[in-house]
C-alpha positions as CSV (number, residue, x, y, z in Angstrom):
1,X,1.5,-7.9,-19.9
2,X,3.1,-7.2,-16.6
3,X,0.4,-7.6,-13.9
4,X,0.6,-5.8,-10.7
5,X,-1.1,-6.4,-7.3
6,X,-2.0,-3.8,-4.9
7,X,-2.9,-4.2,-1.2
8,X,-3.9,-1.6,0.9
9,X,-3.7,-1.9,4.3
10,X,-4.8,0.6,6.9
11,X,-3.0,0.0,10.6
12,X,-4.6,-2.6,12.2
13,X,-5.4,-1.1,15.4
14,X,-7.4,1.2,13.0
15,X,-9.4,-1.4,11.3
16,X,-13.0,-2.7,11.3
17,X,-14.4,0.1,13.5
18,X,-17.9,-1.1,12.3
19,X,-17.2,-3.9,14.3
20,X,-16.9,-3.0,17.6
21,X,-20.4,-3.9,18.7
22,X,-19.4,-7.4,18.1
23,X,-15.6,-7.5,19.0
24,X,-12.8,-5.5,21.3
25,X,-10.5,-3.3,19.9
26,X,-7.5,-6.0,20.6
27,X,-9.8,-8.9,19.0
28,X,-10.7,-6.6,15.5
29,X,-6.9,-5.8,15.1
30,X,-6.0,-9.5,15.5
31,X,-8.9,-10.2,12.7
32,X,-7.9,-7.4,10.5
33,X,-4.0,-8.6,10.9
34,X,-5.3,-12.9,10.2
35,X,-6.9,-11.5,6.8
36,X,-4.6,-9.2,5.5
37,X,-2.2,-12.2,6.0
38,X,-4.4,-14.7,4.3
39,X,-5.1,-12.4,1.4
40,X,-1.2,-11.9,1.0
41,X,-0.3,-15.7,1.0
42,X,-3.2,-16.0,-1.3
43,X,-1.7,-13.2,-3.7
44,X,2.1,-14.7,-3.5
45,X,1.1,-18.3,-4.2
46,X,-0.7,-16.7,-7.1
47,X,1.9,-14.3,-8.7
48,X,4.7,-14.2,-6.4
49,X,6.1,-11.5,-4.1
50,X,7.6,-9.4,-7.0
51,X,4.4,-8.6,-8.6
52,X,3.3,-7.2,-4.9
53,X,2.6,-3.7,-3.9
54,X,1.7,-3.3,0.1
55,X,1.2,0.1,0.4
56,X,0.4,1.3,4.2
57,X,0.9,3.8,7.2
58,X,1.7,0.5,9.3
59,X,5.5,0.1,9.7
60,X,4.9,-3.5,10.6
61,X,3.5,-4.4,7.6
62,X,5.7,-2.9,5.3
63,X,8.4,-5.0,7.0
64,X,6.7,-8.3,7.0
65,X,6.4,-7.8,3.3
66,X,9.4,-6.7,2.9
67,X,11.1,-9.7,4.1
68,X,8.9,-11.7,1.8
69,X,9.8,-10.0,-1.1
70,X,7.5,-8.0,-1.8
71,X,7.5,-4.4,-2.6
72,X,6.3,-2.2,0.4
73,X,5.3,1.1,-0.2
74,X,4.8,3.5,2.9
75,X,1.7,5.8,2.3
76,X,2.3,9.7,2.0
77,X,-0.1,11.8,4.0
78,X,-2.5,13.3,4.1
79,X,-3.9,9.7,3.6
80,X,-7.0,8.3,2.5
81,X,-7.2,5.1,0.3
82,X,-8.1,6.7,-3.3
83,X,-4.9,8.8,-3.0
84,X,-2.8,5.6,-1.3
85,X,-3.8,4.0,-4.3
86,X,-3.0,6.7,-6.8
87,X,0.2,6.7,-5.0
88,X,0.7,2.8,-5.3
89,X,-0.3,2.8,-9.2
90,X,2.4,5.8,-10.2
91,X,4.7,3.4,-8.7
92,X,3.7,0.7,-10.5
93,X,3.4,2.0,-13.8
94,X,6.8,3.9,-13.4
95,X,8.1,0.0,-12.7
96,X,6.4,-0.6,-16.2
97,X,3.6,-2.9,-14.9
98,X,0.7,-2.7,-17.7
99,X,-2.2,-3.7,-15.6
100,X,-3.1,-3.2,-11.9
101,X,-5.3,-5.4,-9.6
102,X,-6.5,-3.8,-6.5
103,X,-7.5,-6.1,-4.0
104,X,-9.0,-5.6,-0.7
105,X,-7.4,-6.9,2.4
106,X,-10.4,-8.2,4.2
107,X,-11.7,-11.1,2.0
108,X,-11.5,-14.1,4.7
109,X,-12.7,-16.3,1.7
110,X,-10.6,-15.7,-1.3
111,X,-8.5,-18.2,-3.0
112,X,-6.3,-18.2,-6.3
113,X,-8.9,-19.4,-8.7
114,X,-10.9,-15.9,-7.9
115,X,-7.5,-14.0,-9.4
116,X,-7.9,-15.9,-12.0
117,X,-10.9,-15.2,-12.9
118,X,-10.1,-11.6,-12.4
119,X,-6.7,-11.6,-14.6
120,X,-8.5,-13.2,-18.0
121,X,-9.8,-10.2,-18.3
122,X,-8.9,-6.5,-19.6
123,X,-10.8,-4.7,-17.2
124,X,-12.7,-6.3,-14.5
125,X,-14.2,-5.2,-10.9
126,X,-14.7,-7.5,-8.4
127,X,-18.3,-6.2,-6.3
128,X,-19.1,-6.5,-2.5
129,X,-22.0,-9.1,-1.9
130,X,-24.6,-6.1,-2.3
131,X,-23.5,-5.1,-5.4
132,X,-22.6,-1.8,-3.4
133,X,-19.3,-2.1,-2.7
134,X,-15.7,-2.5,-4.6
135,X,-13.5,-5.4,-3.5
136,X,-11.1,-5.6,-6.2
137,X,-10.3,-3.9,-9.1
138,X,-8.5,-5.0,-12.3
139,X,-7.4,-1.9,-14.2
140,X,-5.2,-0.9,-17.4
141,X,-2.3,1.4,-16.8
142,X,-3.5,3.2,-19.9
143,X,-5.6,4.6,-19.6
144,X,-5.8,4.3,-16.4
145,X,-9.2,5.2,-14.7
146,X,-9.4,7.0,-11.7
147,X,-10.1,5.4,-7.7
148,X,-13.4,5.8,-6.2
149,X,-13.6,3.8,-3.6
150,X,-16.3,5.1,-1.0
151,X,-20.2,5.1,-0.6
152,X,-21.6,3.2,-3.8
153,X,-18.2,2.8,-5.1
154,X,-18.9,-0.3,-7.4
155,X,-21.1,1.7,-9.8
156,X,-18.8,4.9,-9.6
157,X,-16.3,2.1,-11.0
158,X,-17.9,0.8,-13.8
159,X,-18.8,4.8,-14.3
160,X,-14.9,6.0,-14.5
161,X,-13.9,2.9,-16.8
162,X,-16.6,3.0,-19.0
163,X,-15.4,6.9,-19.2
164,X,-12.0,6.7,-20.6
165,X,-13.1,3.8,-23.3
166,X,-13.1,0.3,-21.6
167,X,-15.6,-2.1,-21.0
168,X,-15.3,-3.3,-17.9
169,X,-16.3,-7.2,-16.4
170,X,-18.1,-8.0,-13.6
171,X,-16.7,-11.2,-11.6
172,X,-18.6,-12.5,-8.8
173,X,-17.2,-15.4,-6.8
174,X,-17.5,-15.7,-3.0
175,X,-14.5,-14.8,-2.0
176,X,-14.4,-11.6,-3.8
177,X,-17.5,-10.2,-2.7
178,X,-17.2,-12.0,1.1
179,X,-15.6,-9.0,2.4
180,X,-15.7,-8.1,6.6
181,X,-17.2,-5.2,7.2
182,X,-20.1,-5.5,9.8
183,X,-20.6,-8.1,12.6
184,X,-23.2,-9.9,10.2
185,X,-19.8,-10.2,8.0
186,X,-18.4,-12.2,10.7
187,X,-17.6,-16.0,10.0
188,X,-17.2,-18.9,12.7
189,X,-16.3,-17.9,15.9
190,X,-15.3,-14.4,17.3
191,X,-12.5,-14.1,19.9
């Protein structure tokens, strides 16, 4: 089995709109930078940088993965992140990768022994904390279900696997489903 890990990451000064209520623009871009880093060191310390895919529109992230050894992959456009992540798996299954685990960029919480509990499974899906949302995804290349990430996207999940044959896990752990979405989302202090 050749595992693959995508990260999508939208350009930080276009991140975690929802919060601006609760934060400046300068302060959410900083936040949404600290946990897509987090996240990464999390995923290389688990796999290592080959098994990486950062796809983005954010030529400063593609660079600092880049360096790290990781494969960075800039988004085509029109973009939106079901077709940045069609984009991301054609890549990897042309690089012969048999599974693919999408992961989120904005878990603040997460730490290798959630991967793990995603990876000892076939097909798994990792929900937000209302059971609502889609924080990681652990899919077969073949077949490979469709991305529908979006309003109520954890059931539409379950939906499109559950179509093409599999049968697919839920894992729950806090941090896959402490995502950062909202300023109730927010943890600690706020700068």
């Amino acid at each position: 089995m050749t595992l693959r890990i995508i990260l999508p990451v939208k350009p930080f000064d276009e991140a975690k709109q929802r919060l601006a209520p609760a934060m400046p623009a300068a302060a959410r871009a900083r936040l949404a930078e600290e946990m897509f880093r987090h996240v990464f060191a999390t995923v290389v310390d688990f796999a290592g940088p080959p098994a990486i895919i950062v796809i983005s529109r954010e030529a400063d992230v593609l660079d600092y993965v880049g360096t790290r050894g990781a494969t960075a992959l800039a988004e085509q456009s029109p973009s939106d992140l079901n077709g940045a992540l069609r984009q991301a798996s054609a890549f990897a299954q042309d690089a012969g990768a048999s599974k693919l685990l999408v992961l989120a960029s904005d878990l603040p919480l997460l730490c290798e022994a959630d991967l793990t509990a995603l990876a000892r499974h076939d097909c798994a899906i990792a929900p937000d904390r209302h059971g609502r949302g889609t924080n990681a995804l652990l899919w077969p290349t073949s077949p490979l279900p469709d991305f529908h990430f979006g309003e109520d996207s954890f059931s539409r999940h379950r939906a499109a696997a559950r179509a093409v044959g599999l049968d697919p896990q839920t894992v729950l752990s806090a941090g896959l489903a402490h995502d950062v979405d909202l300023p109730s989302d927010l943890i600690g202090p706020t700068k």
